[in-house]
N, C-alpha and C positions, 0 to 999 in steps of 0.2 A: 164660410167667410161672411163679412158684412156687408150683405147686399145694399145699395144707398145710390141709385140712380143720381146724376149730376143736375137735370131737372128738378129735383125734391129742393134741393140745398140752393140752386138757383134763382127760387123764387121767395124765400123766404125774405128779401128785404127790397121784395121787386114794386121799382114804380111806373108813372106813366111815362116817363122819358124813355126810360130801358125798351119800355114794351114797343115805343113807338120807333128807338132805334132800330128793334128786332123784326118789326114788322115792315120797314123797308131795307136792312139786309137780305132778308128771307126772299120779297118778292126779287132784290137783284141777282143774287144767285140761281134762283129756283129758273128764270129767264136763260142766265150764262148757261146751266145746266143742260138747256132743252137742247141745243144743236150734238152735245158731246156726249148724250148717254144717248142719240141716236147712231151716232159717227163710232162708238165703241161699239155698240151692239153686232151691226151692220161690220164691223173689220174682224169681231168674234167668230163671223159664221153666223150669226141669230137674225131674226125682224128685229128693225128699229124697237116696238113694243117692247120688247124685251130688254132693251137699256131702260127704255121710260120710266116700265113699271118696279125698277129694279131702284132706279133712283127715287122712285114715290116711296114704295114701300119699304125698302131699305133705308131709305135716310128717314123717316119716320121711326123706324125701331130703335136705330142708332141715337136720334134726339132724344126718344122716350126713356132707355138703357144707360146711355152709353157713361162715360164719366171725363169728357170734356167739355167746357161751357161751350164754343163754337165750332166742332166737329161738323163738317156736312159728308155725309157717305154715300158711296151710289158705285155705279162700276167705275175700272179704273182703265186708265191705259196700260198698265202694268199686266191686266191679268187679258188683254188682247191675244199674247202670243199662247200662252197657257190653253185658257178657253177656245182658239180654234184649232191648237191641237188635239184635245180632248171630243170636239167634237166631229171632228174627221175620222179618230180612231175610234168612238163609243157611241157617235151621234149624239142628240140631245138629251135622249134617258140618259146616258151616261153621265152627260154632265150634270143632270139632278142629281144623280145618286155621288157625284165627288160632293159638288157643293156643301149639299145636305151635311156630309159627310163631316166635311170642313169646317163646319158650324158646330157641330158636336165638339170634335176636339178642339175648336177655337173656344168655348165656353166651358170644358173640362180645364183649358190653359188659365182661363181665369179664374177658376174656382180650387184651382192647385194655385193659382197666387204666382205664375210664373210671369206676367208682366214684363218683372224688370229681365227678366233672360235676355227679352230681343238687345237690350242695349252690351251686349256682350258680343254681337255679331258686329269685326270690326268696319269700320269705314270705309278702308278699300276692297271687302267683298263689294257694299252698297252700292257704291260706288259703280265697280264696275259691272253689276247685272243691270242697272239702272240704265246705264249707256247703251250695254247691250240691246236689252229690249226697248230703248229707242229705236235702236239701229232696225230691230225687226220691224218695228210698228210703221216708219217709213217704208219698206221692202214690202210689207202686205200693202199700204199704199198706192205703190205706182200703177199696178190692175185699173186701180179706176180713174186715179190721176190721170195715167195714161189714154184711158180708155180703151185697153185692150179687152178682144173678144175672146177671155181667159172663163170657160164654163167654170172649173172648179180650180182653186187656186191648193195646191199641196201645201200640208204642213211643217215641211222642214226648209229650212234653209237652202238647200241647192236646188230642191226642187222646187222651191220659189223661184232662183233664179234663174233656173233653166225653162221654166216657163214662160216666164215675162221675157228672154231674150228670145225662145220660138216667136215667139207674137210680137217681137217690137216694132215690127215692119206695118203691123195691122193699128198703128197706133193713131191715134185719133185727136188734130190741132183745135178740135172744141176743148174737147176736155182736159187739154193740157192748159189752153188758158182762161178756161174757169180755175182752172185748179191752182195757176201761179194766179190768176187774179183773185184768189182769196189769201194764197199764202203773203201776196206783198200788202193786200188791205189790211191783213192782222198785224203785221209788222209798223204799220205804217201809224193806225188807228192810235194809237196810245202816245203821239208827239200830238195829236190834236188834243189832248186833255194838256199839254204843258203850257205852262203860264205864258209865257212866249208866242207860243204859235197863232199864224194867221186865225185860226177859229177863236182861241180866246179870247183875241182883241177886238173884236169884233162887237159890236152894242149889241147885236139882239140875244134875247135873253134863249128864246127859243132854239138859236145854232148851237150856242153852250151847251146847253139841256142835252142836243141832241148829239154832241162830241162826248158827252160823257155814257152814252147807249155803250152797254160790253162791243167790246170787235166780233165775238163768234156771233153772235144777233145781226148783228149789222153785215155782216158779210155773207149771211145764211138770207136773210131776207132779201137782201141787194142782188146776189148774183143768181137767187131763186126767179126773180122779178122778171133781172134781164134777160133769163133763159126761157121764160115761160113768154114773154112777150115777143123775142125775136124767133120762137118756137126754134131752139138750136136743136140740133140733133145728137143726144147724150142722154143717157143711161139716169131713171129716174129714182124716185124712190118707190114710187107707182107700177112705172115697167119692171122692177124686179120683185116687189114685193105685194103690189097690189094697194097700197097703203096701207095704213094705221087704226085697226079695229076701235069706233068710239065708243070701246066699254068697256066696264071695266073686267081685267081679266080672271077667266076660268081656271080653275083648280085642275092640278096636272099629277097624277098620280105614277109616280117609275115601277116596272118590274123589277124589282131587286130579288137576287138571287146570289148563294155565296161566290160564287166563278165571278158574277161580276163584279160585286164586291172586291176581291182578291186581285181580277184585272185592275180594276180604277184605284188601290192601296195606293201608289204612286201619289197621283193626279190628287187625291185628295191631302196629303201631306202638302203638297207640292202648295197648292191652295189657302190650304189654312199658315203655312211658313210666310207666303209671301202676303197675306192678309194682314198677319200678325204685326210683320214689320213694316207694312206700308200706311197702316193704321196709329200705329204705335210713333212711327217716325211726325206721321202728318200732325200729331196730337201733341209734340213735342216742337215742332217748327211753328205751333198756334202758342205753345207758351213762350217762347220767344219773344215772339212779336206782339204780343196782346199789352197795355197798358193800362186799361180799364182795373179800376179801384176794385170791382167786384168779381174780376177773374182769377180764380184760381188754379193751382195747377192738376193737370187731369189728374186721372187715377186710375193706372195701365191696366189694371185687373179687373175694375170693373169694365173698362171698354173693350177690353177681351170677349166681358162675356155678353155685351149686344151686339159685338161683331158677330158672335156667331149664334145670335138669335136671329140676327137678321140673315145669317147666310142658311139659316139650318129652315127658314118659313118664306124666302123669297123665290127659289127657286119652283115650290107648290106653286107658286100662280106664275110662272113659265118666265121668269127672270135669271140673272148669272151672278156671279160673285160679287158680293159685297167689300169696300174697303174704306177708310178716309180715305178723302182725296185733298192733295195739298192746293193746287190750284181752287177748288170752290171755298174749301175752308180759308185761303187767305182772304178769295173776295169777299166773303162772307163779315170775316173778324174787321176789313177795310173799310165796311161799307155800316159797319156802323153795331155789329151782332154784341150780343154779352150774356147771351144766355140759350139752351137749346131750342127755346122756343123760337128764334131764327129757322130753325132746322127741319121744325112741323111745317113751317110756312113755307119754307124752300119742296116741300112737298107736295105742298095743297097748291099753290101756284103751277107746279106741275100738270097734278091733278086735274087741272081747271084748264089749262090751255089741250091735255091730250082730250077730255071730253066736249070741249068747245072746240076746237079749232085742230084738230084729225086730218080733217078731210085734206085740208090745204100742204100737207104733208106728202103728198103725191106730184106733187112739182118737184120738192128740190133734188136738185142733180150729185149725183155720187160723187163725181168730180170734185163737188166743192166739199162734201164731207171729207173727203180725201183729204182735201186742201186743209181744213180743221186738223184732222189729226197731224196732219205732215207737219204744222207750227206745234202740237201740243210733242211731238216727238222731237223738238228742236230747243222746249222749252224744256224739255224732261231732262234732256241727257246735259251731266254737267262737262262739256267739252273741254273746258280748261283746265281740267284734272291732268289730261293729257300732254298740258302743255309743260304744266308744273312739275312732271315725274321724275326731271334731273333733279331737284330737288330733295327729293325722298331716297330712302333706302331700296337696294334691290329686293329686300321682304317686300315691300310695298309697292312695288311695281309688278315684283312675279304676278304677289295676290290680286291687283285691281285688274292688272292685263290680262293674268291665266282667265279669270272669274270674266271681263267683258269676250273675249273668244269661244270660250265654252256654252255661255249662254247663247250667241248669234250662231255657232256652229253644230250644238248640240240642244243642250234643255236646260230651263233654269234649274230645275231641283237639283243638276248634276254639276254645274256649274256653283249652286252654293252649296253642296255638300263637300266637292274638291278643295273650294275656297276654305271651308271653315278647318278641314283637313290640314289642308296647306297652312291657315292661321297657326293653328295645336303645333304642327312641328314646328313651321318656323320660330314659334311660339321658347318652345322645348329649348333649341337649338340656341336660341339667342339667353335663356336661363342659363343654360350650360356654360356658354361660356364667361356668362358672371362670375360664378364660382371660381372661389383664389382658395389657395393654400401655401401659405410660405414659414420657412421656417424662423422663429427669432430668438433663437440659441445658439451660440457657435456649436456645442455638443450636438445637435439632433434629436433634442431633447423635448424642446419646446415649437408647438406647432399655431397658428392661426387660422383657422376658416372663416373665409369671409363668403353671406350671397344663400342661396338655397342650394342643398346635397339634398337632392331627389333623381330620380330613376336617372336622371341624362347629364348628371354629371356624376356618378361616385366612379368613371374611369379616372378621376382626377388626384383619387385618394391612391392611387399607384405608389406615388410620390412615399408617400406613407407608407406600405407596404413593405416599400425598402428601406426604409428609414427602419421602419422595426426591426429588419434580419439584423441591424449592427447594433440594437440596445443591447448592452452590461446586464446580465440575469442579478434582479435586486431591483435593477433600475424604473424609474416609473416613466413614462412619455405622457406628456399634458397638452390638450390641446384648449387653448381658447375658444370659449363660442359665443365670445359677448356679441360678435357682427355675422353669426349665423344666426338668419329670422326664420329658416323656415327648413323643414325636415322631415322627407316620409318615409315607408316600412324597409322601401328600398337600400334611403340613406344607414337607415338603424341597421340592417341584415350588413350592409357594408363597414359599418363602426364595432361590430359583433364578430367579423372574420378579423377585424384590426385588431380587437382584443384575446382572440384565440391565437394567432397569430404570437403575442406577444407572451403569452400566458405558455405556448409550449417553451418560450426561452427563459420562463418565468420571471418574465416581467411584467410591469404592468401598464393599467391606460387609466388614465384621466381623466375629465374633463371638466371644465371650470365655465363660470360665470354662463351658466344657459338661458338663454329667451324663456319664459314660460309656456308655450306651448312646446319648444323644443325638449323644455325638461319631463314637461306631462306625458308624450309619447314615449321616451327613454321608459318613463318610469313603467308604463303598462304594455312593455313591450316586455318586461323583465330587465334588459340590459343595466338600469339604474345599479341594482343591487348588486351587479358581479364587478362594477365598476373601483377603481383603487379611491378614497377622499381625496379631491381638489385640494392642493395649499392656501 
């Protein structure tokens, strides 16, 4: 295929505005970035470090690679529930060896050119695993929200919940209002940017400036402050982790051997499925929205395959799954991006604050990470889908509701593989009964098919069947197929019994006016030629 980085083509008619829009996107993101690839890491099972350096070096590759002009990548909330099941059941080698894994076949999917596939997985799967793993990512949550004394939290579902209710009693009113006092400051945060509100009206220029600081910053810094000064008693990032190593990280080599290989087959499908689409989706919600003269539209195949350059070399220096993420990338494309060079700088600023400013990393309170996620799980899930589902077909309800239950009950991969299962038949099912056949001759003479005769409608051609036992031996039966588009081996083996059928009462079959591709398969099926001439 045509390798051609989105970076190459980006800078060909690059000037100094661009550069200087892209150099303050980069550092606003790269800031946003720093509370959420710690608060992912830390909900994964991992150190903070390991979101950090995940969002350094991954979103570096992805700028470098990738083939959308404002893509920013790093870990996701999406792959939280994923990654601390994997590493509950394989540990950490394991989850090198899916990762790695998952970066292979994410850059064999774009060198096979399968891009456009994901857009084939329909809406209401998306839909509903996306709500679902809200649902969980709040549920890992409430441990530290709560501040329960939870040593190792399970990775499934009940055994989430039946652990946080042993412990609810052990629960902890610091950290519960850290936790709501960062969820109501995020919410809150974003009316002081509106034209209206007390802060904008305000003259000084300096309160503006400061209403417009991201919410995750400002509520990570703020209730880091008031915890570290009122010395409260909650759960740090220091008391559990020790802090944040100020260097840059060591190369991490996995044991791989085939058994484990063969265990993680799953996990890493699983991985690279929900990369594919989380990447693919977020890179399409940026052409959307982008307006800029010099953006164009990604190019799925090639960001296929820096997604999983960057998932198949991030996990070597002790990082987790890479994906777009839609939240950075919008603030990103908002704030002023139009090219990936945004995306280096959303990493160096990274970069620059984990080797400068480490240390101060050991103050903030889990609580309030909590609190982070519990709004980014609130923003994630689209709630109102649920509202709207009178509206829809019960295809569409089975699919979105089966697919949100499965995921929170069981596992994404199994939840969209029943989803896409479930799409195929429903799929089938609603083809089939497109398919018409009526007759328009008073004789029985003359027939019409209208719709696709494939595998799951030729019980329709019954009709037929019996219409044959009463044809006049000499007589011929014609069927119309100017409003049949579509017809496979199935339908033919089916048109082929009609015509044996007809041929022992020796009469014959017809058919008139066919689609071209319907007439191409007849023809090298053989049926063409035993067929009687159309009038």
């Amino acid at each position: 295929m045509h390798f051609r980085p989105r970076i190459v083509t980006s800078l060909e008619n690059y000037n100094r505005q661009r550069l200087i829009g892209d150099l303050g996107a980069g550092a606003t993101v790269g800031v946003v970035a720093l509370p959420l690839a710690m608060a992912f890491a830390i909900a994964s099972g991992l150190p903070p470090q390991a979101g950090l350096w995940t969002a350094i070096i991954g979103g570096a590759l992805v700028a470098l690679l990738g083939g959308s002009n404002v893509q920013i990548a790093g870990p996701a909330g999406a792959f939280i529930v994923i990654v601390y099941g994997i590493v509950q059941r394989h540990g950490v080698g394991g989850l090198l060896i899916a990762t790695c894994g998952a970066g292979v076949l994410l850059m064999l999917m774009g060198m096979l050119r399968l891009g456009n596939l994901v857009r084939f997985v329909p809406v209401s799967i998306i839909i509903g695993f996306t709500n679902g793993i809200a649902v969980l990512i709040a549920i890992s949550q409430l441990k530290d929200a709560l501040g329960l004394p939870i040593a190792k939290m399970p990775g499934d579902f009940f055994g989430q919940m039946q652990a946080i209710g042993g412990h609810l009693p052990q629960w902890s009113p610091t950290a519960l209002a850290l936790s709501l006092g960062c969820v109501a400051l995020l919410f809150v945060w974003p009316y002081l940017l509106h034209q209206k509100s007390p802060i904008q009206r305000l003259d000084g220029v300096t309160v503006r400036t400061f209403a417009r600081l991201p919410a995750p910053v400002v509520a990570l810094v703020a209730l880091t402050a008031l915890s570290y000064f009122l010395k409260l008693p909650v759960e740090t990032i220091g008391s559990r982790f020790g802090g944040i190593p100020q260097e840059l990280p060591a190369l991490v080599w996995p044991e791989l051997s085939w058994d484990s290989a063969r265990r993680l087959l799953m996990p890493t499908i699983t991985i690279a499925a929900l990369g594919a689409i989380e990447s693919l989706l977020c890179a399409r919600v940026a052409d959307q929205l982008a307006t800029a003269p010099s953006h164009r539209k990604h190019d799925p195949n090639q960001e296929l395959l820096a997604q999983g350059a960057a998932n198949f070399v991030v996990p070597f220096l002790g990082g987790m799954p890479v994906t777009g993420t839609i939240a950075r990338t919008v603030t990103n494309l908002r704030s002023g991006a139009t090219s990936p060079v945004s995306g280096l700088v959303h990493s160096l600023m990274l970069m620059l604050i984990v080797l400068l400013a480490a240390p101060l990393a050991v103050h903030v309170p889990l609580a309030v990470l909590a609190g982070i996620l519990l709004f980014v799980a609130w923003n994630m899930g689209e709630w109102h889908e649920f509202v709207r589902l009178r509206q829809f077909s019960n295809h569409y309800r089975l699919l979105l509701l089966g697919t949100f239950f499965l995921t929170v009950v069981f596992d994404l991969m199994v939840a969209v593989e029943v989803g896409l299962v479930l799409a195929c038949v429903l799929f089938v099912r609603r083809m089939a009964t497109l398919f018409k056949v009526h007759a328009t001759s008073a004789d029985g003479l003359h027939w019409r098919l209208h719709g696709a005769l494939f595998f799951g409608a030729t019980d329709k051609l019954d009709v037929l069947m019996e219409a044959a036992q009463a044809v006049p031996a000499g007589s011929t039966l014609t069927l119309d197929m100017a409003a049949l588009f579509a017809l496979d081996t199935t339908g033919v083996d089916a048109l082929e019994q009609l015509h044996k059928t007809l041929a022992q009462r020796g009469a014959h079959l017809a058919l008139r006016d066919m689609q071209p591709p319907v007439q191409s398969l007849l023809e090298r099926s053989g049926l063409a030629g035993k067929l009687a001439p159309s009038a």
